[in-house]
N, C-alpha and C positions, 0 to 999 in steps of 0.2 A: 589153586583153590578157586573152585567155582562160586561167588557171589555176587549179587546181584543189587542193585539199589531196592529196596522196601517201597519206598517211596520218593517222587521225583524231586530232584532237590536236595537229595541225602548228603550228596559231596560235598556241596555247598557247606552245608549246614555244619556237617562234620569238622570243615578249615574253620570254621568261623569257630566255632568252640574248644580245635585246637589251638587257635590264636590266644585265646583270652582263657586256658585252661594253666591255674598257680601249679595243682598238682603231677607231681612227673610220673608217678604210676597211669592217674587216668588219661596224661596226656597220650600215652604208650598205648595204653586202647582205645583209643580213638584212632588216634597215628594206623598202628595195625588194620584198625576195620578199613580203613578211608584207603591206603595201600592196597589191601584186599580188593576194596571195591574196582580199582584202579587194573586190577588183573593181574598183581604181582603173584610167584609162589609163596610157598609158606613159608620154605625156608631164608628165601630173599626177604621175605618180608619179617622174618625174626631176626637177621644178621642186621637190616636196616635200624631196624629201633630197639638193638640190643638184649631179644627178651627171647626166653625160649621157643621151641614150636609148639610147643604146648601152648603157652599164654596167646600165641597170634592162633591158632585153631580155637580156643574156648572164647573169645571175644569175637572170631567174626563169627561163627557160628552162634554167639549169645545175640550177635546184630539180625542174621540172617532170621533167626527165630521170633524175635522180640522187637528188632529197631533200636533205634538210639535209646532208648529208655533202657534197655536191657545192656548196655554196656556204662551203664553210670553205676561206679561204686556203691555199694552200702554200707553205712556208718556201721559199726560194728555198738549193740545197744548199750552195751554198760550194766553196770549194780544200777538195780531201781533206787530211786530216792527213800527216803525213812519217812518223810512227811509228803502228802500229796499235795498238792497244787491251794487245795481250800485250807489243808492245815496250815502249809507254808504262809497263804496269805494271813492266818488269824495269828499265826505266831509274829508276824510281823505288824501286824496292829497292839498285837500282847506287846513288842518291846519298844513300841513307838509311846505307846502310854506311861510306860515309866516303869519305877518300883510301887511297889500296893505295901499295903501295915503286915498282908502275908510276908510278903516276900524277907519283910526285919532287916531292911537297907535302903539308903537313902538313893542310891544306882544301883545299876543292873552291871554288874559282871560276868565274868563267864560261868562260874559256877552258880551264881544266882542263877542263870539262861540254864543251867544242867539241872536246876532244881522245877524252875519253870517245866522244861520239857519233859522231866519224869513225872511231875503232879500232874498237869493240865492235857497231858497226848497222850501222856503213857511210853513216852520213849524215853532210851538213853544213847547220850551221844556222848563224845570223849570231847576234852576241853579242845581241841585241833579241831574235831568236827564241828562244833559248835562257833568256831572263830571262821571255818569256811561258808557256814552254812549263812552266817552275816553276811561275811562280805560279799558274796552269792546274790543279796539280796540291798544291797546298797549302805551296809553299814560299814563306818569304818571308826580306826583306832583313835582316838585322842591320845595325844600326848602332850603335857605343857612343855614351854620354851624353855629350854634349858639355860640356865644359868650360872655365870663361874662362881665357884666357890668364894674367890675376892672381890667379888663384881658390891660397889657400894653404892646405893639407891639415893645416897644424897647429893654426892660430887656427880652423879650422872642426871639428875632433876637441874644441879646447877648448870651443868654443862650444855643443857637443851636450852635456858636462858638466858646465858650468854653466846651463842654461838651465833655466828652472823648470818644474815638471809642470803639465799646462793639466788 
């Protein structure tokens, strides 16, 4: 495989990012290009970092073409969001404020939040989406302290005044 450094400094560059690289796919194209660079074959250099010839041809040649930039993975995009960015921030001021006399409850639950978002956006979300879509955004669940069944409120007031200072 005939390749060549892009720019001077590439090898460098390349150890340094496969040093400090968490993922083991991309660390394998890098590995590859930087091998490549080095003058190995293709096929030495597939048996080396375990990957087919295909995957060390399409990465140094993505290098060859492009540079380092062109051998960085792409996120793959995902389902779009239901609220954008301005919704999501007004919706989040909507359940910071509270319940309103609309809403006919004194908090906001999840199905109030599904009432919310069908009047006020125009959206509907399932009670799961709507419990993600909080926490997504810094809300989280209350739950009060749980207490036993025989647990008695007065032997336990006396037992905090009598008990000795440690």
């Amino acid at each position: 495989m005939d390749i060549t450094e892009r720019s001077r400094g590439d090898r460098r560059k390349l150890a340094r990012l496969i040093a400090k690289e968490p993922d083991a796919i991309q660390r394998d194209r890098l590995r590859s290009v930087l091998l490549a660079l080095e003058g190995r074959e293709t096929l030495e250099v597939a048996e080396t970092v375990g990957r087919s010839r295909a995957f060390v041809q399409r990465w140094a040649y993505a290098y060859r073409d492009g540079g380092i930039e062109a051998v960085r993975g792409r996120t793959a995009p995902g389902r779009k969001r239901r609220l954008s960015p301005e919704q999501e921030a007004r919706f989040v001021q909507r359940v910071k404020a509270g319940a309103t006399p609309r809403d006919g409850v004194a908090s906001l639950r999840g199905p109030q939040i599904q009432g919310i978002l069908d009047r006020e956006f125009g959206k509907t979300f399932s009670l799961t989406g709507i419990y993600k879509l909080l926490k997504r955004n810094g809300f989280v669940c209350l739950e009060p302290r749980p207490r036993h069944p025989r647990q008695n409120p007065a032997a336990a007031k006396a037992f905090k005044r009598r008990a000795p200072l440690l």
